[in-house]
C-alpha positions, 0 to 999 in steps of 0.5 A: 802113962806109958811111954809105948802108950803115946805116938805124934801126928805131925804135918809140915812143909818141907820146901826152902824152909821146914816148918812143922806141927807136932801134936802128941796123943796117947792110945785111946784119945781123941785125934787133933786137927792138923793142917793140910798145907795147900801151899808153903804159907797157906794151909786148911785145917783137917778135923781129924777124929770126925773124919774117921769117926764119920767113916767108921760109921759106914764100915759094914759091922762084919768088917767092924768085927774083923777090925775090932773084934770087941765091936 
């Protein structure tokens, strides 16, 4: 794969101490879940690729067209 095909999701905490999650992707997969630090040590996981999955259902299809305009 080519290296300007692959991008990173990160999510971290950046108070006292850095602490980080890193997850790389390629162009075309499906999106990890990444946590939503709600605290320095507590954090809820967030489904990414069914968050935007569910959304892109209720774009309205002339946007989907301006948007991606092989839809």
């Amino acid at each position: 794969m080519p290296m300007h095909d692959w991008t990173r999701v990160s999510a971290g905490t950046y108070h006292a101490f850095h602490n980080a999650w890193i997850e790389p992707l390629c162009v075309g997969t499906a999106l990890s879940s990444m946590p939503l630090f709600l605290t320095t040590t507590h954090y809820i996981p967030l489904p990414l690729e069914e968050t935007y999955t569910q959304s892109w259902v209720g774009v309205p299809e002339r946007w989907k067209r301006v948007i991606v305009p092989d839809v």
